[in-house]
NUMIMAR-539860 format. One record per residue: residue number from 1; residue in three letters; y, x, z of N, C-alpha, C in turn. Coordinates in steps of 0.02 Angstrom, whole numbers, plus 50000, padded with zeros to 5 digits. Each point is the difference from the previous one (the first is absolute). Layout:
NUM,Ala,Y,X,Z,Y,X,Z,Y,X,Z
...
// end
This chain:
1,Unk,50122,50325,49408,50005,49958,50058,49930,49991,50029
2,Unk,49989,50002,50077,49939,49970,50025,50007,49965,50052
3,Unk,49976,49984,50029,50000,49951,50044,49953,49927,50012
4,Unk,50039,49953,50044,49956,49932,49974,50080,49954,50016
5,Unk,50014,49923,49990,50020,49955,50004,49931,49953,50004
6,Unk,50054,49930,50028,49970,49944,50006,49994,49984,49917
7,Unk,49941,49962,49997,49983,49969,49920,50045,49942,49996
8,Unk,49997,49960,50044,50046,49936,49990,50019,49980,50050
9,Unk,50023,49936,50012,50023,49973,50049,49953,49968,50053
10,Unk,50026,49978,50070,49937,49963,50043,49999,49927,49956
11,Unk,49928,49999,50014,49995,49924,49971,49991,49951,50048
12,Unk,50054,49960,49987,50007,49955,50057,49944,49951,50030
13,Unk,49941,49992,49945,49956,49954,50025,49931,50035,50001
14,Unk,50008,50076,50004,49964,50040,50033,49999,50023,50074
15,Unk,49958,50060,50026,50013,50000,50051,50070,50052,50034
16,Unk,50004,50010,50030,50077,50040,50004,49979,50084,49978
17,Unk,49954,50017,50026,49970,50065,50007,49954,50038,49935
18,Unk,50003,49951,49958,49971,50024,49927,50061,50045,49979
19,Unk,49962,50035,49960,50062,50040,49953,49969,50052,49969
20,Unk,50019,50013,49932,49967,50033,49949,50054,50069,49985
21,Unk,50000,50039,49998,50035,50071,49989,49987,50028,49918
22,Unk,50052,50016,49963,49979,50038,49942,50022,50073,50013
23,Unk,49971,50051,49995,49995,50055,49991,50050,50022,49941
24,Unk,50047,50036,50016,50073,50039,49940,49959,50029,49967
25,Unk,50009,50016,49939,50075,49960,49967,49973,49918,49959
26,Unk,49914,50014,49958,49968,49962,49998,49937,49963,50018
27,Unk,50005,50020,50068,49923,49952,50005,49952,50051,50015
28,Unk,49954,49974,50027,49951,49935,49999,50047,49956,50076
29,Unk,49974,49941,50009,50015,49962,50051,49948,49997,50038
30,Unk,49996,49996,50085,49969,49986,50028,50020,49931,50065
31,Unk,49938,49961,50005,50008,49956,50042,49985,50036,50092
32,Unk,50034,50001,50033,49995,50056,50070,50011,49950,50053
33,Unk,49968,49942,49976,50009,49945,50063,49938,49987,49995
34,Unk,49934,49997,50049,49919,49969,50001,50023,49917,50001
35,Unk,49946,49947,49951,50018,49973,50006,49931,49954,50063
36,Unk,50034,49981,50068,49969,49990,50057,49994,49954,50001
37,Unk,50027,49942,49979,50017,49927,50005,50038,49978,50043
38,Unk,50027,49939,50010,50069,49974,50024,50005,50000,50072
39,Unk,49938,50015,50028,49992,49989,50080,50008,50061,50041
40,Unk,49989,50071,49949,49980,50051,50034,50062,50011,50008
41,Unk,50000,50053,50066,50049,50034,50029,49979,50082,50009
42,Unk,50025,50040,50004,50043,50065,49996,50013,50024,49947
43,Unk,49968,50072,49982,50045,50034,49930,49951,49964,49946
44,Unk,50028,49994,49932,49975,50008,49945,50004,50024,49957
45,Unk,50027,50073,50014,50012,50051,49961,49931,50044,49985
46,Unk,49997,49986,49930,49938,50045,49991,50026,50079,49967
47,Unk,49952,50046,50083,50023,50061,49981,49967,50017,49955
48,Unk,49943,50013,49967,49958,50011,49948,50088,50008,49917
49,Unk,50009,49937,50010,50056,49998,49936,50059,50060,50005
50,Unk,50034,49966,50057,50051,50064,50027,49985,50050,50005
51,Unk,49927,50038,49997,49989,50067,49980,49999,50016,49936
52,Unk,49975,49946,49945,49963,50021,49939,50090,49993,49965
53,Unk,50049,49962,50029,50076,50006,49971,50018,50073,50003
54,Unk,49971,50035,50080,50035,50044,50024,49988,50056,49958
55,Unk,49935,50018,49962,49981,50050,49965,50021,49958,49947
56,Unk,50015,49972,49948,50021,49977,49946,50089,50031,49999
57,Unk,50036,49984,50084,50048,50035,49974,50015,50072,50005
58,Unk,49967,50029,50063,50001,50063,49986,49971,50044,49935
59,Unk,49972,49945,49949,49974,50052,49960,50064,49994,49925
60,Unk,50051,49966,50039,50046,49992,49954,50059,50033,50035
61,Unk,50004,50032,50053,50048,50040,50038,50030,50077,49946
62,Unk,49942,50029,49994,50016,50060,49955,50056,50017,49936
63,Unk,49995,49932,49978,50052,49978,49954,50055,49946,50016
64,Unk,49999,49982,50057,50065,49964,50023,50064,50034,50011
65,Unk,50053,49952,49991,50070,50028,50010,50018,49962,50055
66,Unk,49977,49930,50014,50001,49958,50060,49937,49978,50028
67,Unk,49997,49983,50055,49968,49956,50031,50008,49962,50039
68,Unk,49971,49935,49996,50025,49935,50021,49949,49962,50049
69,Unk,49999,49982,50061,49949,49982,50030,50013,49953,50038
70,Unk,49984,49937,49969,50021,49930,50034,50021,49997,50067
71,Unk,49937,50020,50045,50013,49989,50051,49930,50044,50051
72,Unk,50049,50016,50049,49976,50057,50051,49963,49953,50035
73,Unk,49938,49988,50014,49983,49920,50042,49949,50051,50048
74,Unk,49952,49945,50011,49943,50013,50054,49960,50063,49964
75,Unk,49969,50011,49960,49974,50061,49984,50048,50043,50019
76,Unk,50035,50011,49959,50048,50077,50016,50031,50011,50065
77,Unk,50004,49959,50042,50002,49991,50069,49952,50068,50034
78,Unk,49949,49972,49978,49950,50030,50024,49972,50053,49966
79,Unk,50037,50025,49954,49974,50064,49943,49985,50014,49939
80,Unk,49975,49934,49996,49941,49981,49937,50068,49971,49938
81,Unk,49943,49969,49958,50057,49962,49947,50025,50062,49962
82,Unk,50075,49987,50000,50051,50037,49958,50018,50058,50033
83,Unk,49997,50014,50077,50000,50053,50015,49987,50060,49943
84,Unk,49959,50026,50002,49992,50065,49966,50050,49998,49926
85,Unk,49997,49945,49952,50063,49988,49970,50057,50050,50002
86,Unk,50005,49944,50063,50080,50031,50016,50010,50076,50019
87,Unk,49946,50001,50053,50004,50086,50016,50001,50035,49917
88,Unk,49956,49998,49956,50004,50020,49942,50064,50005,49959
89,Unk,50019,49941,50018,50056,49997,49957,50080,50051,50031
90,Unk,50006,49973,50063,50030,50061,50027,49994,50089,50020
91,Unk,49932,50007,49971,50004,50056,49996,50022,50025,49925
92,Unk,49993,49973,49954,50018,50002,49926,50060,50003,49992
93,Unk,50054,49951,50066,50044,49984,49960,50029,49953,49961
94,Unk,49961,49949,50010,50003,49940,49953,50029,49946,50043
95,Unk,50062,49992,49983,50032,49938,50030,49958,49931,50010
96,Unk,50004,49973,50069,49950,49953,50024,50021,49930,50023
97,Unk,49994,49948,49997,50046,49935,50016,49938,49988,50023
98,Unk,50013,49975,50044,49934,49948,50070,50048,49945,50051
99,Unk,49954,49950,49998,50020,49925,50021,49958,50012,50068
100,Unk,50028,49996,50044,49988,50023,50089,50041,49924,50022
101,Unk,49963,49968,50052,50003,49937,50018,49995,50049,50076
102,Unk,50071,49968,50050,49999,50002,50062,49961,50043,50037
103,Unk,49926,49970,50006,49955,50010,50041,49964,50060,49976
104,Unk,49994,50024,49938,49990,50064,49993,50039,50051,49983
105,Unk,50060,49982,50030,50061,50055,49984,49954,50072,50026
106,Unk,50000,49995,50098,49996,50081,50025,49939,50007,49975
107,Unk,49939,49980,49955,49934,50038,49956,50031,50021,49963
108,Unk,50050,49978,49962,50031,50026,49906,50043,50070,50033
109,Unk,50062,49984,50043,50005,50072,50011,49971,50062,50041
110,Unk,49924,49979,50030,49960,50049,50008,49994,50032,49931
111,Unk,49955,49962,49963,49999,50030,49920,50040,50038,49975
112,Unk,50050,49986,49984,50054,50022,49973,50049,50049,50036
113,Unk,49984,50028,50080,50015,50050,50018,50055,50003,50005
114,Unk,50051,49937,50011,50070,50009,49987,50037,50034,49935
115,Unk,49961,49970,49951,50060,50008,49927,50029,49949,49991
116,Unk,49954,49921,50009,49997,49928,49980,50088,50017,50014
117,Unk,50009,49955,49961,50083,49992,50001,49992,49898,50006
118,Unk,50024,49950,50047,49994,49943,49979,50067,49975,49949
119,Unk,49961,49944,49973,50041,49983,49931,50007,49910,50026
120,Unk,50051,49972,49974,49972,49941,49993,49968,49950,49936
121,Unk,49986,49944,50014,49933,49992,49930,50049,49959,49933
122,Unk,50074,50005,50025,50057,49964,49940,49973,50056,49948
123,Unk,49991,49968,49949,49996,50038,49928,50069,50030,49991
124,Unk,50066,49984,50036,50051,50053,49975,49975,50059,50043
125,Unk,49958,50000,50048,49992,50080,50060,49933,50028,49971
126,Unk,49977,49955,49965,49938,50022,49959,50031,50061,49947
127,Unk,50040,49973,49951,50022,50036,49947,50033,50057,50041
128,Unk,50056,49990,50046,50027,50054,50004,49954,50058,50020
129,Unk,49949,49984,50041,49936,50070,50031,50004,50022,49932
130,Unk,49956,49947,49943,49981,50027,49958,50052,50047,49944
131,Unk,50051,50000,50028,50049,50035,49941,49979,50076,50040
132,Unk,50024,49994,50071,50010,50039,50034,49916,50070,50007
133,Unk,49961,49945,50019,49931,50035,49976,49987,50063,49946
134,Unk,50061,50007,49955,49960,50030,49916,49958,49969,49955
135,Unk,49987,49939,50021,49918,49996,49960,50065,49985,49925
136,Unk,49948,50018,49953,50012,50014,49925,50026,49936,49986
137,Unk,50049,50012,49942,50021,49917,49979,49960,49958,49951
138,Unk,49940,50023,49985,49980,49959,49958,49952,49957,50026
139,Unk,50003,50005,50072,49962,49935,50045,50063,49967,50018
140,Unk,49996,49931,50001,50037,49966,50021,49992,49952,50075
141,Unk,50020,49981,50031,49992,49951,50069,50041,49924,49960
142,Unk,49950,49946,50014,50034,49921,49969,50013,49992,50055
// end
């Protein structure tokens, strides 16, 4: 497996825009929110992190049967991030699950060149891709 997920949940008496990512299957975690303080306004996404994830998972692509990629956001919008990932991963072959929010739908199916198939995010449409996918049974989806 490679990929990233969210590490945990938002913390409510944080700021909304923090959020820490662990890298599939174990780790390391990274924090990919700068922390600006409570006043500042625009992004606080530090790209520096979202790159050093991005080569952490591609260097776990070679041996994946899946890949899993939280979410298609403002980097991959624009190229960067998980992009190459994914291109990687679809050239391999390797069944791919990505979390695409609205506003970067028409970037994700530039990428994806019209294979993207949309899913919805119920864990019963989860499992069924994943039956349907091939990926091997000794990974499981909770």
């Amino acid at each position: 497996m490679a990929g990233t997920v969210r590490e945990k949940p938002v913390d409510l008496l944080g700021h909304p825009c923090d959020m820490d990512l662990r890298v599939l299957p174990d780790g390391p975690a990274f924090r990919i929110s700068q922390p600006l303080g409570s006043y500042a306004r625009g992004c606080r996404l530090d790209s520096g992190a979202i790159e050093t994830i991005a080569a952490a998972v591609e260097a776990r692509l070679a041996d994946a049967d899946i890949l899993i990629i939280n979410k298609f956001g403002k980097q991959e919008a624009q190229g960067r991030g998980q992009c190459p990932a994914i291109s990687i991963a679809m050239e391999l072959g390797v069944p791919t699950l990505v979390g695409v929010n609205k506003m970067n739908v028409p970037d994700f199916h530039a990428l994806s060149d019209g294979i993207a198939e949309p899913s919805s995010p119920e864990m019963h449409a989860v499992r069924e891709w994943y039956r349907l996918a091939g990926v091997p049974k000794r990974l499981t989806v909770a």
